[in-house]
N, C-alpha and C positions, 0 to 999 in steps of 0.2 A: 503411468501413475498406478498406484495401487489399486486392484480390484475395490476394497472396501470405502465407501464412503465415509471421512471423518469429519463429525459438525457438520454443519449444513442443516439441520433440521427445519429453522423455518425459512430458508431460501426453497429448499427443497419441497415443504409444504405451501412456498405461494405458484410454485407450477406447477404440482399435482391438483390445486385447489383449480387451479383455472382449466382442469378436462371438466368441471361440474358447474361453471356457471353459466347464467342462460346463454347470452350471448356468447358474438367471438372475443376472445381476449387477443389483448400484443403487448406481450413481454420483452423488456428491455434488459440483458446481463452483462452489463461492464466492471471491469478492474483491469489490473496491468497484467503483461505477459507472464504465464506460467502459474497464473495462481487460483486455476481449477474451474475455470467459466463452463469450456466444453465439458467438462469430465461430469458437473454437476448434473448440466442439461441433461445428458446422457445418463445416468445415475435414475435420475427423476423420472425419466417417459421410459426406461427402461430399453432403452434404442430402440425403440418404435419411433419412428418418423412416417410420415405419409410420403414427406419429400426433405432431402435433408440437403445443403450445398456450401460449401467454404470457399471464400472468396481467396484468392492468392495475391503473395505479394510482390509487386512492383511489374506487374501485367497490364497490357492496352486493354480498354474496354472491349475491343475486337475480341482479345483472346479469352478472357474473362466470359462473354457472351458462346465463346464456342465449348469452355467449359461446363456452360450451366447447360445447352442444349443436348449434350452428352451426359448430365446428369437428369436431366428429365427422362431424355430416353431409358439409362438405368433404372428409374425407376418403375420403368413401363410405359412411359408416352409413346405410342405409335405415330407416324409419320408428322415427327416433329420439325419443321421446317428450318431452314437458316435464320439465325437470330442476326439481324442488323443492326438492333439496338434495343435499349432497357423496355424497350415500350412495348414488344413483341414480346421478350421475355417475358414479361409479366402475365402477358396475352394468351400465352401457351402454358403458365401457370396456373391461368383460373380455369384453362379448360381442361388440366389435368387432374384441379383439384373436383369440377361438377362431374369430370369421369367416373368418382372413387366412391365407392359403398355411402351406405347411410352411417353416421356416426361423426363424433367428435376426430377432427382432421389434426395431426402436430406436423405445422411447417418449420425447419428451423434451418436458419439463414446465419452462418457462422462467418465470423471477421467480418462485417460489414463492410468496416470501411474499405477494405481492398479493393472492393466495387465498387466504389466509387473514386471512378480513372477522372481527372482532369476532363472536363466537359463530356462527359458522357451521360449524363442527363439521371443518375443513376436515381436521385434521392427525388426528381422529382416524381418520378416514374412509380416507387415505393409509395411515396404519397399518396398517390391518385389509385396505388392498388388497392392501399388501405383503407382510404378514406371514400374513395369510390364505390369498391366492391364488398372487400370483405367485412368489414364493421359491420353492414349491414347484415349478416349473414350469420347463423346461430353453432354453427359447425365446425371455427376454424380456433386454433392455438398458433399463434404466431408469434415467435421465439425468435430475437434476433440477438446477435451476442458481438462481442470485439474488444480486443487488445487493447487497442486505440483509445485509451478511454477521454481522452481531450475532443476527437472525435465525436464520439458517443454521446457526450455530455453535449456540446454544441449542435451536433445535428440531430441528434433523436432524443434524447433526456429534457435541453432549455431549446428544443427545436422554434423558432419565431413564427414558422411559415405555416405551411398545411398539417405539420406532425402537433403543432402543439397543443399538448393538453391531450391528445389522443392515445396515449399508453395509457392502458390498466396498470399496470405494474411497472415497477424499476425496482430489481435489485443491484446494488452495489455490492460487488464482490472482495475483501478486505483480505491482506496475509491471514495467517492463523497468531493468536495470542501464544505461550507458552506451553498452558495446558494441552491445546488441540495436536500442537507439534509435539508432545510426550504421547499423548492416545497415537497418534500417525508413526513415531517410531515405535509404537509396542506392537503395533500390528505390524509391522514389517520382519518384525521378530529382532528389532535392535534390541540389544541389554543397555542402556545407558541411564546412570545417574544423574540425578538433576542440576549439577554441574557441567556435567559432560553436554548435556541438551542445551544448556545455557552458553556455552561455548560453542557449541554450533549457530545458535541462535544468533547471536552477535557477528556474526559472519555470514548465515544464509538467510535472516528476516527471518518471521514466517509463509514464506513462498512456497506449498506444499511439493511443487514438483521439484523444488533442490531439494528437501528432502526424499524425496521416492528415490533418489537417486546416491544415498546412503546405502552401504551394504552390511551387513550384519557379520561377526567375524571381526571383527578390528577395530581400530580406536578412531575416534570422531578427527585425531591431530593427522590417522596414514589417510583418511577419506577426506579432507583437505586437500590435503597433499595430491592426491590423484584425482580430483575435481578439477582442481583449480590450478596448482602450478606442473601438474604432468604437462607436457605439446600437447597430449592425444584427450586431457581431460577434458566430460561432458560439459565443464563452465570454464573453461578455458578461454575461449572467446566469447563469451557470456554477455559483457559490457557491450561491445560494439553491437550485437545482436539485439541487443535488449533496446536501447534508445531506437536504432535504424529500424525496429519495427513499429514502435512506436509512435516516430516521429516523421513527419516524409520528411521533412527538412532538418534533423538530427544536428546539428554543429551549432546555431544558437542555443538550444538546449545544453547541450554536454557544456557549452562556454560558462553560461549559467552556473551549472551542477559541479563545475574545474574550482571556479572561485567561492562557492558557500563550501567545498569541502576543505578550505582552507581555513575556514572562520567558525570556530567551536560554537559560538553565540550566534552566528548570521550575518547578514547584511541586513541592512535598509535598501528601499530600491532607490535609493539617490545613490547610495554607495554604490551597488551594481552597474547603474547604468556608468560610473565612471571608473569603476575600476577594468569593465567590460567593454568601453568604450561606444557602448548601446545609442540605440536612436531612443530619444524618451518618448514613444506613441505609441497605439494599440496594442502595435505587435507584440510589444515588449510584454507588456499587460497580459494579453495573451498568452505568451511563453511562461511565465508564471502562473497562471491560473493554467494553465495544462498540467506543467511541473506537480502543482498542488492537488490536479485533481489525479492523477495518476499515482498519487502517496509517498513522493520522492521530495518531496517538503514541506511544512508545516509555516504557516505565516500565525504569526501574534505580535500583541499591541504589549507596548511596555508600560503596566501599572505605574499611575501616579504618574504619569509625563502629560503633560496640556496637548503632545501634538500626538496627533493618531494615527503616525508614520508604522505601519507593519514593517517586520523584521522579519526574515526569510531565511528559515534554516535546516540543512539538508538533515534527514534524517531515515535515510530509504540504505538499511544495514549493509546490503551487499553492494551499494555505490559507494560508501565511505570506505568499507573493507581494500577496494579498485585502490584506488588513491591512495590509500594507506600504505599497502603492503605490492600493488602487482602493478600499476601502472610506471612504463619504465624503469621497471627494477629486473634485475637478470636472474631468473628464479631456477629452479632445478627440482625434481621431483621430491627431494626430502626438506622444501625450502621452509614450510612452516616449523614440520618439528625442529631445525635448527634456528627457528625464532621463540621459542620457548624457555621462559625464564629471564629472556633477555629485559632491557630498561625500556625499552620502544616495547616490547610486549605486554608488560606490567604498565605503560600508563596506555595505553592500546584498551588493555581490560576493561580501565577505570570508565575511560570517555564509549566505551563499548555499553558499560551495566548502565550508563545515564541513558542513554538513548533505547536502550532495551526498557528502562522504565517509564519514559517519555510513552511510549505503548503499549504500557499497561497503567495506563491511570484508572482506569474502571476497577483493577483490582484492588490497586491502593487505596483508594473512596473506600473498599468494600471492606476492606482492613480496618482503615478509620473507624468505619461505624456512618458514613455521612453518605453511600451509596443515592437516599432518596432526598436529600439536600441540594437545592440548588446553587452550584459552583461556577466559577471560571478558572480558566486555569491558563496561568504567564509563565514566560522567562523573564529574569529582570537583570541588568545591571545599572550599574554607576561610575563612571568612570572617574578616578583622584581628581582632590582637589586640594592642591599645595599651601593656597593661601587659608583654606581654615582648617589645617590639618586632617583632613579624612582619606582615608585608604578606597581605594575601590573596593567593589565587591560585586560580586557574578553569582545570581541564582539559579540555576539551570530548571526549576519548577517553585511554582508557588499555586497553591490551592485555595483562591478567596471562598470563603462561604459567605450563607445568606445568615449563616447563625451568629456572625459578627464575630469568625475566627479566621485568618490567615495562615496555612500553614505553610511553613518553607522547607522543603524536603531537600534533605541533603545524600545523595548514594554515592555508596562507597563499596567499590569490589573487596573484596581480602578471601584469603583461602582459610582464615580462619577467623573465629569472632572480631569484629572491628573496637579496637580498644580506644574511647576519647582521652585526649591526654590535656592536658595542663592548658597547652598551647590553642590545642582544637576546640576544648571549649571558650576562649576566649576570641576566637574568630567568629563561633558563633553566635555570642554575645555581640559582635562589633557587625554581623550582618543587621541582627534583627536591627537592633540600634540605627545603626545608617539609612536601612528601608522604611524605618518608621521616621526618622525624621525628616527624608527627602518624600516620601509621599506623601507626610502629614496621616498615615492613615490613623485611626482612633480603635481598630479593632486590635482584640489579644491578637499577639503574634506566637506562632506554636515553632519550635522545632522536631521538626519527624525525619527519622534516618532509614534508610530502606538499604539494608546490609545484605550482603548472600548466604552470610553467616550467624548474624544477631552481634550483639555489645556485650564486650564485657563489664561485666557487673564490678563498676570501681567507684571513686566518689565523684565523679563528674555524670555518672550514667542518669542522674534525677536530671540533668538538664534538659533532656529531652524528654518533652513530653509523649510521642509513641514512636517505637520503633516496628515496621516492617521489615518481614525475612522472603531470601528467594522463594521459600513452600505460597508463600502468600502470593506472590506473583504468579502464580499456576493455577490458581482458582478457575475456575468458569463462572 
């Protein structure tokens, strides 16, 4: 990853803050693979660790313990004995850490979860370090990080047991918005316009390390190309890699993530469980709340419906990208530019800019004007109904305010101003219509377009009452 640190300002301000509090702190940093956890930590204490140790993945507890007793010694522990288990390691950890100077100590403990092998007693072991020894003690910075972030969340974030309640801090580490991903390629010395960034976006998230891994020199369509459908490109195998580190048990998941990237609106988890052929219990439950905590899908309730059935739907960019365009398809190193232009590419676009706008709703609020308004924010449909004439309609966002206004955002890719026509705006007379008469709601209903390019100014442009443009989505 890049030398420079981009954003991050108060992740990186809640762990420098904690070298100055009285006590020891214990930092928690999760998000998913590749989106800057180490880099931050590292950033922040400026690679000063007192003891630093990464767990690896799919290792016996055995070999894990023989890695860390080689990492003590690196550090300087003298006649560090055989570790036979969590309990000793940790053992030989407090005595390396009362060996070390007077002053504020940073331990950092990277992938967590990898250490903790199938009954190796890992997490209880931690427990009893923290809660035993170190809390007590005024000296120590204790930094633990991981991938895993379902993990993470379950054993150290909503820990039940001895952890809970015992973190000082939790940062959640999130993609980058647009903006961050424009700062992150200017510093690489990429030249790209805010289309060109937006086309990347829609294929690589904001994941900073697919970006780092843009070269400057050439166009965002040849650095595809050589990512992703080169044999020898760095995301090449990306997909398998990404869930399998993720996941120990990886194939419920990806089954999951096969069927919502079929479904532009989502599923229900009734539908799931039978399109998927699922057990309906915890597990399942489970596997979605990982899904979701890891940013690979979003659940919402469908306004104005009585039943409060969540709908699940994938929106984690470079997993829909898979599916889209690379999984069993026969690709060749010039395979995207010879998908440009095309009619699979052009509505590729469209269902691309919705989803790129789904994550930046903060900047649209900020557009609006209603930033410190309190909102919720739906998908909605309705599916026809023959016997009293009404069409379906599909809202892919809806922004309730407390100000007693709904707005329904409609986006639209075009390479050039999006022109409403005759047609267009009578669809979106026949949405508002529809939504208000099946939820009954009583609030104005707004139409707002969030274009790449803006409207053109014709006689249907007054029906919308605000329009957002791509510059607007780049805000910080």
């Amino acid at each position: 990853m890049d030398a420079m640190l981009i954003g991050r300002e108060k992740e990186k301000q809640v762990l420098q803050n904690a070298l100055n509090e009285e006590y020891s702190q214990f930092v928690a940093v999760y998000g998913r693979r590749r989106v800057g956890k180490t880099f931050l930590i590292r950033e922040a204490f400026e690679n000063r660790f007192d003891f630093q140790f990464t767990g690896a993945a799919n290792l016996t507890a055995r070999k894990q313990l023989v890695r860390f007793r080689r990492a003590l010694k690196e550090h300087g522990q003298k006649d560090t004995p055989e570790l036979t288990n969590w309990g000793d390691a940790f053992c030989e950890l407090k005595r390396f850490i009362m060996n070390l100077p007077e002053g504020k100590k940073v331990i950092f403990l990277d992938e967590l979860p990898w250490m903790d092998a199938p009954r190796s007693g890992f997490l209880s072991e931690l427990e009893s370090f923290w809660n035993g020894w170190a809390s007590a003690r005024k000296d120590i910075v204790f930094v633990v990080c991981g991938s895993s972030t379902s993990w993470m969340v379950k054993k150290i974030i909503k820990n039940k047991g001895g952890l809970h309640n015992r973190l000082n801090h939790r940062i959640s580490l999130n993609p980058f918005p647009l903006g961050l991903c424009e700062k992150l390629a200017q510093s690489r010395g990429l030249v790209l316009n805010r289309k060109q960034i937006l086309e990347a976006y829609m294929i690589l998230g904001g994941v900073p390390y697919y970006w780092s891994l843009l070269q400057k020199g050439t166009s965002i369509t040849a650095e595809i190309d050589r990512l992703i459908f080169s044999p020898d490109g760095e995301l090449h195998d990306e997909f398998e890699m990404l869930y399998a580190s993720l996941f120990k048990k990886p194939e419920p998941y990806v089954r999951v993530i096969e069927l919502l990237a079929k479904k532009k609106m989502g599923m229900t988890r009734i539908e799931l469980l039978a399109a998927g052929r699922f057990e309906d219990n915890g597990a399942f439950s489970d596997i979605l709340k990982d899904l979701e905590w890891c940013g690979f899908i979003r659940s919402y309730t469908m306004m104005g419906y009585r039943t409060k059935s969540d709908i699940f739907q994938l929106i984690d960019h470079y997993t829909l990208f898979y599916y889209e365009y690379i999984d069993g398809v026969r690709q060749g190193s010039n395979y995207w530019r010879s998908m440009l232009g095309t009619p699979k590419y052009n509505t590729w676009c469209g269902l691309a800019f919705e989803r790129t706008c789904l994550w930046h709703v903060d900047q649209i609020k900020k557009k609006l004007g209603i930033s410190g308004i309190l909102t919720n924010e739906y998908a909605w449909r309705c599916l026809p109904n023959e016997d009293i004439d009404r069409p379906g309609v599909q809202i892919d966002l809806l922004i309730d305010r407390s100000d007693g206004i709904i707005d329904i955002c409609e986006m639209k890719y075009s390479k050039k101003p999006y022109t409403i026509t005759s047609n267009y705006a009578e669809e979106l007379a026949r949405k508002r219509n529809v939504f208000q008469t099946v939820t009954g709601t009583k609030k104005a209903i707004h139409s707002i377009m969030v274009t790449t390019d803006g409207l053109t100014r014709n006689e249907y442009w007054g029906d919308v009452q605000s329009e957002i443009q791509l510059d607007d989505l780049y805000e910080l």
